[in-house]
C-alpha positions in Angstrom: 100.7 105.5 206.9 97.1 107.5 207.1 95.1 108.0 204.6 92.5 110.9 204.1 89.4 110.3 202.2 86.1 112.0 200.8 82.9 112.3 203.3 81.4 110.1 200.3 84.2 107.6 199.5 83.8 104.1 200.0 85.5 102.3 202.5 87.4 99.0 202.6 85.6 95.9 204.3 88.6 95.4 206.4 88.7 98.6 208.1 86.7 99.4 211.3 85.2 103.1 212.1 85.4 104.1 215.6 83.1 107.0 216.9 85.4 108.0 219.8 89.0 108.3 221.2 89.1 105.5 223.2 87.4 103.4 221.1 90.0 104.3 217.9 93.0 103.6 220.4 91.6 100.1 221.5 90.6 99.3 218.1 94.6 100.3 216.8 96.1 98.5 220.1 94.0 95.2 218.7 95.7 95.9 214.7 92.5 97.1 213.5 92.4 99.7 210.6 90.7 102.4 212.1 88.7 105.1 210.5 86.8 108.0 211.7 84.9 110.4 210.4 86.1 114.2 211.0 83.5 117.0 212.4 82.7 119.3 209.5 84.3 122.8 210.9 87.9 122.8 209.5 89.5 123.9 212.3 87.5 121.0 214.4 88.7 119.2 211.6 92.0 119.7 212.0 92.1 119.6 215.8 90.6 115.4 215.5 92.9 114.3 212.6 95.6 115.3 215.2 93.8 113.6 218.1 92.8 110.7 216.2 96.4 110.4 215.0 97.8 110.2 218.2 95.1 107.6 219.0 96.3 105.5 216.3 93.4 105.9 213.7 95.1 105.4 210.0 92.1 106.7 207.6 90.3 109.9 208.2 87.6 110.5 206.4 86.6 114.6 205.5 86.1 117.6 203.1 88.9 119.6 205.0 92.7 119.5 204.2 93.8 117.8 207.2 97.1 116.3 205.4 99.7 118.5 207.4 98.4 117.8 210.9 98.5 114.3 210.5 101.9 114.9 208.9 103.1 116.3 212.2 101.4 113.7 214.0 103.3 111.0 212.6 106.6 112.6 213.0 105.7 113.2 216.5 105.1 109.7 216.3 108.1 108.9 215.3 106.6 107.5 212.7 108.1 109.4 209.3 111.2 111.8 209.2 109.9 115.7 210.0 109.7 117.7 206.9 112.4 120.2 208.3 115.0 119.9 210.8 116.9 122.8 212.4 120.2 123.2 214.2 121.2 125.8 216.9 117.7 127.9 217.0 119.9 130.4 219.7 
């Protein structure tokens, strides 16, 4: 499950910020919390939380709505049931 909190919020002792892709992924392969801090253009923003996602980063921390890319993330993921299913798009 991901989390998105405030540029300014605190964050839990346990969890560990990673500054790049590769590093978030490692840190998520070794059952690290990761966190990462999203650029501060929205659609940058947006574009990350995806990426990060992916990676395997669970808290994201911004001032942007980010909530429905990392909702598509996860159900890309396989990780949570998409939020609408369709049948015979012909």
């Amino acid at each position: 499950m991901t989390r998105v909190i405030g540029p300014d919020d605190e964050t839990e002792s346990t969890w560990v910020e990673a500054a790049s892709l590769p590093e978030a992924s490692a840190l998520a392969r070794a059952g690290h919390t990761v966190v990462v801090t999203l650029p501060g253009d929205e659609t940058e923003a947006i574009a990350a939380a995806a990426a990060y996602a992916w990676a395997g980063a669970s808290v994201f921390r911004t001032s942007h709505d980010v909530r429905q890319a990392l909702d598509m993330t996860e159900a890309l993921l396989g990780r949570r049931p998409p939020a609408l299913t369709r049948r015979g798009l012909a």
